[in-house]
C-alpha positions as CSV (number, residue, x, y, z in Angstrom):
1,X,-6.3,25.9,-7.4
2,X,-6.0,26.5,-3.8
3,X,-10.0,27.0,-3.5
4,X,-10.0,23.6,-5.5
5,X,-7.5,21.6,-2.6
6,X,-9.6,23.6,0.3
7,X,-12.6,21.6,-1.5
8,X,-11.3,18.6,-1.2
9,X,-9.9,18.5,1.9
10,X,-13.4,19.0,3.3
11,X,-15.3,16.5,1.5
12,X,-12.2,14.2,2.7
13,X,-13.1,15.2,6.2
14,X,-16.8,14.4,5.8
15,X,-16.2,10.9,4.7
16,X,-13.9,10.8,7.8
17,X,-16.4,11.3,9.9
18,X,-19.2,9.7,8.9
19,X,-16.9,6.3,8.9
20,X,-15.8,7.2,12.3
21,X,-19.3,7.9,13.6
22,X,-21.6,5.1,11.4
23,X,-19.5,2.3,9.7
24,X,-19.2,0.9,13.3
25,X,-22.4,0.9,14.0
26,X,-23.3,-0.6,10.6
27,X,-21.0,-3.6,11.1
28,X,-22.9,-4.3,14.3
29,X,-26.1,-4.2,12.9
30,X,-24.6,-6.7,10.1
31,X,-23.2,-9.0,13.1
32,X,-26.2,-8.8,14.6
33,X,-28.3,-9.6,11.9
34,X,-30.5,-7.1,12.6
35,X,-30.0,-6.1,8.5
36,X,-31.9,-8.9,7.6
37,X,-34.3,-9.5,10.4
38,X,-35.3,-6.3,12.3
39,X,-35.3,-4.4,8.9
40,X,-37.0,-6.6,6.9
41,X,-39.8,-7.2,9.8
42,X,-40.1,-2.9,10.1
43,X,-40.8,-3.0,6.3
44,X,-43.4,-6.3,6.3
45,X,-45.3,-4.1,9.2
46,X,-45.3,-0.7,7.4
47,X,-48.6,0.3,8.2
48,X,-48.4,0.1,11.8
49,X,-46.0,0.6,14.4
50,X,-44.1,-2.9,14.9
51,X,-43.7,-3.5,18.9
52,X,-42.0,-6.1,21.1
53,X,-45.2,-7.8,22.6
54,X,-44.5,-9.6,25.9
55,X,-46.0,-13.0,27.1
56,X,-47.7,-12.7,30.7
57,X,-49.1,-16.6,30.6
58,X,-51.9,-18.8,29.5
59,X,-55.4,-17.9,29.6
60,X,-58.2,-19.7,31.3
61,X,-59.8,-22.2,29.8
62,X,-63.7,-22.4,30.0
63,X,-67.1,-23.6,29.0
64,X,-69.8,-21.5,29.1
65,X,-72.9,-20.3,27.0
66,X,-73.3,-17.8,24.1
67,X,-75.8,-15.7,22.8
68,X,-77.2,-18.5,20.3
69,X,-77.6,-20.7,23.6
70,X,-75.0,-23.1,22.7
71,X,-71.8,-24.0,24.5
72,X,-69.5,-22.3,24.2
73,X,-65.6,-23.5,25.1
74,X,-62.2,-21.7,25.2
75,X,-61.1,-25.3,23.0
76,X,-62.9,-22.7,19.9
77,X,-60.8,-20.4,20.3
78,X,-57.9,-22.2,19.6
79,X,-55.7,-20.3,16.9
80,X,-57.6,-17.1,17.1
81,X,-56.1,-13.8,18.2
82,X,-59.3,-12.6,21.1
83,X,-59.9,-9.9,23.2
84,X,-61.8,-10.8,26.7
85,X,-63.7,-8.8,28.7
86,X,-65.9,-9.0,31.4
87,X,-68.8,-6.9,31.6
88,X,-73.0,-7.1,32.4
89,X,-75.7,-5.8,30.1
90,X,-77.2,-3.4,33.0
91,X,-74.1,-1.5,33.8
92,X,-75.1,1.9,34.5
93,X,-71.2,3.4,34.2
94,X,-68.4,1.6,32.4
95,X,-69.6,-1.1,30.4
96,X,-71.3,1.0,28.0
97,X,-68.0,2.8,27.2
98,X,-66.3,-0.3,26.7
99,X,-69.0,-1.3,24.1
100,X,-68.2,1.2,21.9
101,X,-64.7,0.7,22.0
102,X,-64.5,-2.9,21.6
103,X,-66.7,-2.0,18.5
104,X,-63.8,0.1,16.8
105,X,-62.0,-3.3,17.4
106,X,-64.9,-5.0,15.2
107,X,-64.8,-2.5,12.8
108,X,-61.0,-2.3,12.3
109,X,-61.3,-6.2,11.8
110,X,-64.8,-7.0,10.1
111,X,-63.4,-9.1,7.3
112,X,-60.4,-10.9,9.3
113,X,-61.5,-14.4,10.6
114,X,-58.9,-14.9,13.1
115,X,-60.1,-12.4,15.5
116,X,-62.3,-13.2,18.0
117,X,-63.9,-11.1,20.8
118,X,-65.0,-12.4,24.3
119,X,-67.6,-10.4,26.6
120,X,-68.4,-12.6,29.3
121,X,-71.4,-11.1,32.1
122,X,-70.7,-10.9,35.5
123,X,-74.2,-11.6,36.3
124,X,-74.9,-14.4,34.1
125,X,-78.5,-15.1,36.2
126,X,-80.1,-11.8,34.0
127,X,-78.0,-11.9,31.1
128,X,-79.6,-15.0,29.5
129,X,-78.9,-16.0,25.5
130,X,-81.8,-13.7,25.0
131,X,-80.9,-11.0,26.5
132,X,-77.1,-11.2,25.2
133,X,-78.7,-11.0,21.9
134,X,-81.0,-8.1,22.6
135,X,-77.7,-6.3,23.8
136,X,-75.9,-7.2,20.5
137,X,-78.4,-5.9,18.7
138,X,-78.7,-2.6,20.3
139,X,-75.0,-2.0,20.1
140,X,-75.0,-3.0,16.6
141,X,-72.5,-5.9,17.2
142,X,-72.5,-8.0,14.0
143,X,-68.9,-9.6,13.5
144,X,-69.5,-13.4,13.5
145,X,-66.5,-14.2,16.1
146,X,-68.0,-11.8,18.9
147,X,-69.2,-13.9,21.2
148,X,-71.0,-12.7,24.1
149,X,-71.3,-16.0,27.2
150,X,-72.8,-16.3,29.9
151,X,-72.9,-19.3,32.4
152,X,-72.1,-20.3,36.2
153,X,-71.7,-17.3,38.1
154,X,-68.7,-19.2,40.4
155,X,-67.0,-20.2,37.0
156,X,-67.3,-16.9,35.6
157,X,-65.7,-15.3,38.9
158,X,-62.9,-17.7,39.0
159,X,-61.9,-17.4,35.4
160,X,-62.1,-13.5,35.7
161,X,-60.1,-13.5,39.5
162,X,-57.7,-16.1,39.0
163,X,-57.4,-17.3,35.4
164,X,-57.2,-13.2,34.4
165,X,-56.9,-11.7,37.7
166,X,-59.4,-9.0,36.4
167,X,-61.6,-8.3,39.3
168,X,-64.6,-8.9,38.9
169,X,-67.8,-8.8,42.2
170,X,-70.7,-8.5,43.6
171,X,-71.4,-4.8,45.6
172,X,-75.1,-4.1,46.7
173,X,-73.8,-0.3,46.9
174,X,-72.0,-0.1,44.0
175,X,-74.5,1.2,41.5
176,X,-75.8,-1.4,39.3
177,X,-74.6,-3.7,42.2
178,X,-71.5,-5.4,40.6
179,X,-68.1,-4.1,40.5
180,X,-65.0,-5.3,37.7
181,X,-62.2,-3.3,35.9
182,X,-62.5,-1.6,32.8
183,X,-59.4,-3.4,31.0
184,X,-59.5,-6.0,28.1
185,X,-57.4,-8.8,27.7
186,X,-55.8,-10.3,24.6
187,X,-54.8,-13.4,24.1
188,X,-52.6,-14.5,21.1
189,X,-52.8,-17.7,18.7
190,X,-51.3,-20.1,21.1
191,X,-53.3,-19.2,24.2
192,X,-51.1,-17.1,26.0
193,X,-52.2,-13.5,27.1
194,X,-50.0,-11.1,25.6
195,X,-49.6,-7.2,25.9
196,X,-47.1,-4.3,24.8
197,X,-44.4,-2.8,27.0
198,X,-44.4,0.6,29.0
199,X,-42.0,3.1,28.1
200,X,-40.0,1.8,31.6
201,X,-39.7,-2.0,29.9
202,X,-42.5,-3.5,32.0
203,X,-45.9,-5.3,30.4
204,X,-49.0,-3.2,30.9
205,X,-50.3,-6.8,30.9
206,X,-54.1,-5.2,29.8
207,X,-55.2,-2.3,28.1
208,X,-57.6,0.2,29.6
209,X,-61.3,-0.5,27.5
210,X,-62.1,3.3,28.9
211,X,-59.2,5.3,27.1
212,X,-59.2,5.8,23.5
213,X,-55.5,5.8,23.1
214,X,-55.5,2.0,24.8
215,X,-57.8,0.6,22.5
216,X,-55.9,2.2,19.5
217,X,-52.9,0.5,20.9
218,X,-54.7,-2.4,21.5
219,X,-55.5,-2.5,17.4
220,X,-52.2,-2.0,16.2
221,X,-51.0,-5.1,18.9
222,X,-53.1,-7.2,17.0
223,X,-52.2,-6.3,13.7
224,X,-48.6,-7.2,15.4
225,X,-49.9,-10.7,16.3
226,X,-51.6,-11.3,13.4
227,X,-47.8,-11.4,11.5
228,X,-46.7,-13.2,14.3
């Protein structure tokens, strides 16, 4: 019998503690609604990891010329999720790199409409439609909303320095003889470039097209936009 009260008086203290230590915090997740709103939302994005995605400001608009020759204006893009980047078809370093990667983006969204991809050249005098073409054949770029533009070199500039303040120039001794970041820039539904937090609470604003783990990060953010 006195093995039996011993028994109880444990499990008693058990329940004790776990109210002291978790009903609290239950109630404030109630008060909070986070219940029905964070929890539901972690469930809806199961198959990714759900972030907090910050909004840095409105993208440049634009009108320019795609591979097909046509114009090509930012006014299309209206209600996709895009990535942009800048890059020119005879880089020698970087560009190739970023190719690839923005092709695991085309892969890990070949059948969803709503994305777009932007890759606009620097030096827009040699990379004509037909050479844009010849480049999206080599790299085996096939999803219908990749759109590769080309157009007036001081437009170009401006919309890559100031509209995305991704640098982009001109440098006879810089191999290839033009300079620009590696990062890509996405833009959500609405027009407004968007990006994930750092682990300090700060956006990383773009995502490095040279580093693996970016661009995976830069899939899943996405997928987060696309449930937006």
């Amino acid at each position: 019998m006195k093995k039996q009260n011993y028994s109880y008086i444990g499990i008693t203290f058990v329940i004790l503690v776990f109210g002291i230590i978790f009903i609290p915090k239950i109630i404030s997740r109630i008060k909070g609604e986070q219940i029905v709103d964070m929890d539901r939302h972690n469930l809806k994005h199961a198959s990714f990891k759900d972030v907090d995605m910050a909004k840095i400001g409105p993208a440049p608009t634009f009108t320019l010329t795609n591979q097909d020759g046509d114009l090509f204006s930012s006014e299309e893009l209206e209600g996709q999720i895009y990535v942009v980047e800048f890059f020119f078809t005879t880089c020698p370093s970087i560009c190739p790199i970023m190719t690839q990667n923005l092709l695991k983006v085309q892969s890990a969204f070949a059948d969803e409409s709503r994305i777009s991809l932007v890759s606009v050249s620097i030096n827009p005098a040699f990379d004509t439609p037909e050479v844009l073409t010849q480049y999206a054949q080599k790299y085996g770029i096939t999803h219908p909303n990749w759109h590769l533009l080309s157009g007036n070199q001081e437009m170009i500039y401006q919309m890559a320095n100031q509209g995305f303040n991704l640098y982009v120039g001109e440098g006879a001794e810089i191999d290839g003889g033009f300079e620009h970041s590696g990062f890509f820039a996405l833009v959500d539904g609405q027009g407004n470039i968007r990006s994930r937090f750092d682990q300090y609470g700060n956006p990383i604003i773009y995502y490095d097209g040279l580093e693996l783990g970016q661009v995976s990060k830069l899939i899943n953010d996405i997928s987060v936009l696309l449930k937006e």
